[in-house]
N, C-alpha and C positions, 0 to 999 in steps of 0.2 A: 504494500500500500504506500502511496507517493506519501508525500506532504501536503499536496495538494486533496488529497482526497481528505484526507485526516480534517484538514480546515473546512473541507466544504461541509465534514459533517458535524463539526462543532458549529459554524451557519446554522445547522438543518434539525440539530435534535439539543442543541444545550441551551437555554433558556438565562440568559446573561440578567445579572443585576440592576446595568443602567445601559447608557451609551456609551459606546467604546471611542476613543477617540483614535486617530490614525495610525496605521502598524500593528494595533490590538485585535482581538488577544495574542501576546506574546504567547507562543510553543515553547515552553520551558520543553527543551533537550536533555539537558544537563545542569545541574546548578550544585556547585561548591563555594564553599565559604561565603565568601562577600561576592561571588559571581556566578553567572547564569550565563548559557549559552542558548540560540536558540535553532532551528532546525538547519537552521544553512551556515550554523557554524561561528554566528557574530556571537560576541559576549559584552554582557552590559554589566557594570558595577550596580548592586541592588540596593540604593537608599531607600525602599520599605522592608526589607527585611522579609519579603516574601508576605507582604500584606501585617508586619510587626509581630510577626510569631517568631521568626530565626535565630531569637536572640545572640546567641552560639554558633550562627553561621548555617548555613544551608548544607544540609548533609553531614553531619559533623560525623566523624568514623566513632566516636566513642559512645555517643546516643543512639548509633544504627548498631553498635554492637553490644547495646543495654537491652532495647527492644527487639533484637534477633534473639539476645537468650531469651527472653520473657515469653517469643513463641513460641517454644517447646514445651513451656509447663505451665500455663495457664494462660486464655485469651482475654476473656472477659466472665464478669461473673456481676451478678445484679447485685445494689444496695442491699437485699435483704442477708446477705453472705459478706465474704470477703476475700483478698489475697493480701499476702503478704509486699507486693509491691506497694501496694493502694494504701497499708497501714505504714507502713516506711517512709511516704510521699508526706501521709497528714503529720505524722511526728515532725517533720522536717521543716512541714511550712510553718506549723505553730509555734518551731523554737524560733525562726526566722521571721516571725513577725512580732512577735515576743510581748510585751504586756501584758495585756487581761486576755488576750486571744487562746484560745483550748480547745476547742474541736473544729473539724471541717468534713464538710458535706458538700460530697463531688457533684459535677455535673458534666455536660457534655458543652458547654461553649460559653462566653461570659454573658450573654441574653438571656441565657434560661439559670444563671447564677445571679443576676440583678434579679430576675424577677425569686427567688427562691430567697433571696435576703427582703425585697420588696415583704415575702409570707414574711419574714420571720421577727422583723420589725413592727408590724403589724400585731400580728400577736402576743409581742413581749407586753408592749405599751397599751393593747387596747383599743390605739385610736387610728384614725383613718388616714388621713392628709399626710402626703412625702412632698418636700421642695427638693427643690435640685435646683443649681446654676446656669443660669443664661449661659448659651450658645456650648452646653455637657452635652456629652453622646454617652447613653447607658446601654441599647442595644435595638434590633425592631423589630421584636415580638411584645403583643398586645402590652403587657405590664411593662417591661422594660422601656420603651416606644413612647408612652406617660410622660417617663420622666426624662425624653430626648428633647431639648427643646427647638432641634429644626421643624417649625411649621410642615415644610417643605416633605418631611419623612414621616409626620404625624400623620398628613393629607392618606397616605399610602394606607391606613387601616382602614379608611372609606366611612366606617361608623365613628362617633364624636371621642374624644380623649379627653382628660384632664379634669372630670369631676372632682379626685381626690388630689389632685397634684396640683402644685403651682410652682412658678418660678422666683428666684431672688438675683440679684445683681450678682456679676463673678469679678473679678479684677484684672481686667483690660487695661493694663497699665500704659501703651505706650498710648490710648485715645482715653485717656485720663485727666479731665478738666484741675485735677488737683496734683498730678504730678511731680508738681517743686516743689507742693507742703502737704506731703502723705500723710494722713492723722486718719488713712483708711474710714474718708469720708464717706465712699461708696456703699458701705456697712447699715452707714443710717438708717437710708429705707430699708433694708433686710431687715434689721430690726424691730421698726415698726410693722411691716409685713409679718411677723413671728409673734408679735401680739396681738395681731389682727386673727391669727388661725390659732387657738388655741389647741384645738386640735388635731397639733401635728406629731405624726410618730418620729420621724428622723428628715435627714438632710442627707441625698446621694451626691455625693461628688468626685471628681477625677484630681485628686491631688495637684495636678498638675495639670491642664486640660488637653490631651493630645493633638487634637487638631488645631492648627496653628503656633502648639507650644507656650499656650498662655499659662505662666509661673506665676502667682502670688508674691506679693512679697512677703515675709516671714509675719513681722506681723499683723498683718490682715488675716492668715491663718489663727493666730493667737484670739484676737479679739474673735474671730469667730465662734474659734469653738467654747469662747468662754461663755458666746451668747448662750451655744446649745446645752449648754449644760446650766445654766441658770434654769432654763426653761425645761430641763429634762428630755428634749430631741436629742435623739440618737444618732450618733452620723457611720452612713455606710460609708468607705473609702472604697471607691472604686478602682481599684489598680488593673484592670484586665491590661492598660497596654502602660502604665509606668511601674508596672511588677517586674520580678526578676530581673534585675540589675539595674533597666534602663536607665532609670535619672542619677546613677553615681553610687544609688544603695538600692538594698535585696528589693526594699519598699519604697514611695517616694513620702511614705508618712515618713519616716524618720529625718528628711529631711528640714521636716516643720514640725518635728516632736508630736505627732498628732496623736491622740490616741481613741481611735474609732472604735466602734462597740462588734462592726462587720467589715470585715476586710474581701473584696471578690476578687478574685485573681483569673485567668484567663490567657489565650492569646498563644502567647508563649512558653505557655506553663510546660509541654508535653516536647519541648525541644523540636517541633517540627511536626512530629510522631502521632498520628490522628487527632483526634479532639476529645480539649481535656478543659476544666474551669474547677473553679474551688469559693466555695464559702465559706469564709473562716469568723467562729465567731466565738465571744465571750462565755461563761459558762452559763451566765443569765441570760444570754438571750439564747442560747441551745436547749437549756434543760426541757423548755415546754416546746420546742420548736417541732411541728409535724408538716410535715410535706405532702401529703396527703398520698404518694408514693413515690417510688422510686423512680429516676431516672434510667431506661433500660441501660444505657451504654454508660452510666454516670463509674466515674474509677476505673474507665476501661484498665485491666493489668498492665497491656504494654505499653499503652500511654504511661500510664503512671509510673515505669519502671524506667521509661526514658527523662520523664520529669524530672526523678532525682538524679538520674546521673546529669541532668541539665545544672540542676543546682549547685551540683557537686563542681562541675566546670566551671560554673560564675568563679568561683573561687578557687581552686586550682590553675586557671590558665588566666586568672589578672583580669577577668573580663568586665568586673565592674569598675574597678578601677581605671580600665581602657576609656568607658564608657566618659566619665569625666574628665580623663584627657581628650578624648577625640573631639565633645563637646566643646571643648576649650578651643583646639586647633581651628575646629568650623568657626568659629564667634571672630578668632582672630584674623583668620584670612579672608574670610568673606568681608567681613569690615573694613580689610586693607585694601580692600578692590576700592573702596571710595566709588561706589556706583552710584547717580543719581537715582537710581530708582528701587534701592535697597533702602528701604526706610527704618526696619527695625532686623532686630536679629536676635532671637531666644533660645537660650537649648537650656534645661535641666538634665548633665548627662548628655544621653544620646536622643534624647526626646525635645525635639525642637522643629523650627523653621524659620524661612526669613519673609517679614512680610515687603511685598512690593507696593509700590506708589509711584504715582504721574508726579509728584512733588513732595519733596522734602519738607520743606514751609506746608503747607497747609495739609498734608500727610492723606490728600487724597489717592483711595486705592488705586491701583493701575487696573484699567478694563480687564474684565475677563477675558475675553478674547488674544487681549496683548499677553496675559497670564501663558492662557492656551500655547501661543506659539513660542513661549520660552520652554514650556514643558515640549512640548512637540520636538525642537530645538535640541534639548537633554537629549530625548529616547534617541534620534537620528544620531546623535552624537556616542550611545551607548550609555546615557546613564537612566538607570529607572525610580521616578520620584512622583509622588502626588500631587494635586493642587488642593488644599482648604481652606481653611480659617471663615472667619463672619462673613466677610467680604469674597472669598472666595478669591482672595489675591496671597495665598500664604506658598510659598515651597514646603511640602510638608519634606522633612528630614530625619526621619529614624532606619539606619543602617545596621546590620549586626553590630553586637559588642568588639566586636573581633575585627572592624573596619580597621585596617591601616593607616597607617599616619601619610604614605605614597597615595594612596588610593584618595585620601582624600584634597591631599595637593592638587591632586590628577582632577577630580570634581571641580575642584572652585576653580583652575584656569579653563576648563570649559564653562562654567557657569559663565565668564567672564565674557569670551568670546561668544556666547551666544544670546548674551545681553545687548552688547554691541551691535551686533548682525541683525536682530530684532528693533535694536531703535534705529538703525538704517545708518 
């Protein structure tokens, strides 16, 4: 069978997410470490990480040779049982996320783990109402989907959302009216909005918010959580894509001392290695906690067994550590390009992007379309990157941990030259 045929029938029978933009879908060939090959042999450095699960690189020999033993003696075995890789995995993650955190209740992807803390929150407290932060993504199935606040991906459940949900302000610091005197004005209304719902069970939020790379500063986190806990809201920490190493640590709570009552992990949990999520939560909010049933494939074994040797490699092979220097290196070189139309530049770790703009001064986005053809620009060029954020003007930027310091030289003097070539 050609290559041709193979495409014509991913056209014919495979039922795509959105629109594809040109060249797509890539035919992953081959794909090692930080790079992908595809059928005719080109290879592209992968700044998603294979859509932000790679953490450890695509293919890592030590994770395929975790999940090849775990295919000989045991595949999969439901919630109501167990294996020993799945009890190996939850020990691991609860020392690794360490506080009040004590058990975890697996699932199969971080959508069906948001909405599985969505139960559990709910139940602890009693009450109805969950906020989440403007422009969070928690996932888009029915409950999780709630608390996503793109319009745009709500519209897709067709019936109405958001009777129990609402939103509160996040901290979009570079279009921050208070920027030179942070006193984490933005909070205010959250605030007030939190006295206005008395009955709210928690607050879902992404530490760090992936898309676009919008970080907190430290203490806007603080005064946050001081509100939720005056008030007795619970906050889930959503880590499905700044878990396992990305922003510099195992979690990106630790970065802001947080201490959330539900931790959900996702993504990258499984090294690659099928689909794997995790709810990690306090003793008080597990002890009553019922699911109503299990997840069929929820701890699949040989996920789980690649999981931990994933864990195992964050820290054996430096890779969180990589992760805040590589961080560093993109912040520095990109910035050094002195590009008119690079307006902001964020990474916690390796979880970041840069947003673009028509102008500096007045920090108006640059069109999507001009967006477009810088990403278009990348992929021709062989690099593979997203586009996000609010505006939809963001390079989104999260590479394995394991990216190079050449490799990413190698990025930002293409980024540079296809800046140029795109403003003519």
């Amino acid at each position: 069978m050609t290559n041709s045929d193979i495409k014509a029938k991913d056209r014919k029978y495979v039922l795509r997410p959105w629109a594809l933009p040109p060249g797509e879908p890539l035919l992953f060939a081959e794909a090692r470490d930080c790079v992908v090959k595809d059928e005719n042999g080109k290879e592209y450095i992968d700044f998603t990480a294979g859509y932000f699960v790679n953490n450890a690189g695509h293919c890592h020999p030590e994770i395929a040779k975790a999940a090849t033993a775990q295919l000989s003696k045991v595949l999969q075995v439901s919630g109501k049982h167990s294996s020993v890789a799945m009890i190996l995995l939850a020990e691991k993650l609860v020392l690794a996320a360490g506080g009040k955190m004590a058990k975890v209740f697996f699932a199969t992807g971080g959508s069906e783990a948001n909405e599985f803390a969505l139960k559990a929150v709910r139940q602890k407290t009693g009450k109805k109402k969950v906020a989440y932060l403007r422009d969070g993504y928690h996932g888009l199935t029915l409950g999780s989907l709630a608390v996503t606040a793109s319009k745009k991906y709500q519209a897709t459940a067709v019936v109405p959302l958001g009777k129990n949900e609402y939103e509160v302000s996040n901290a979009y610091c570079y279009r921050c009216p208070h920027v030179d005197n942070c006193a984490t004005q933005c909070l205010d209304e959250t605030e007030k909005t939190f006295d206005a719902n008395p009955d709210t069970a928690a607050l879902i939020a992404e530490p760090v918010q992936a898309a676009g790379g919008m970080a907190p500063p430290k203490e806007w986190w603080t005064r946050l959580q001081s509100m939720l806990k005056k008030r007795g809201i619970l906050l889930i920490a959503d880590e499905v894509q700044t878990g396992c190493g990305r922003t510099g640590t195992m979690f990106a709570i630790e970065q802001y001392g947080l201490e959330p009552d539900v931790i959900v992990g996702g993504k990258g949990l499984s090294g690659g290695v099928g689909s794997l999520a995790a709810m990690i939560v306090s003793d008080e909010v597990g002890k009553d906690f019922y699911s109503g049933t299990t997840p069929t494939n929820g701890g699949n074994a040989v996920s789980a067994a690649a999981g931990f040797r994933l864990l195992e490699l964050l820290e054996e092979e430096g890779l969180i550590d990589n992760a805040m220097r590589a961080g560093k290196q993109l912040t520095e070189e990109i910035a050094a390009l002195e590009d008119p139309w690079v307006g902001d530049i964020r990474f916690k770790g390796l979880l970041g992007g840069v947003e673009l703009v028509s102008d500096r001064a007045s920090k108006e986005p640059l069109p999507k379309d001009v967006v477009g053809k810088i990403r278009d620009g990348l992929f021709d060029s062989g690099i593979l990157l997203t586009v996000s954020g609010p505006h939809g003007n963001c390079l989104r930027i999260q590479p394995p941990l394991s990216i190079k310091a050449e490799q990413i030289s190698h990025f930002v003097s293409v980024l540079k030259a296809v800046l140029k070539k795109v403003r003519g």
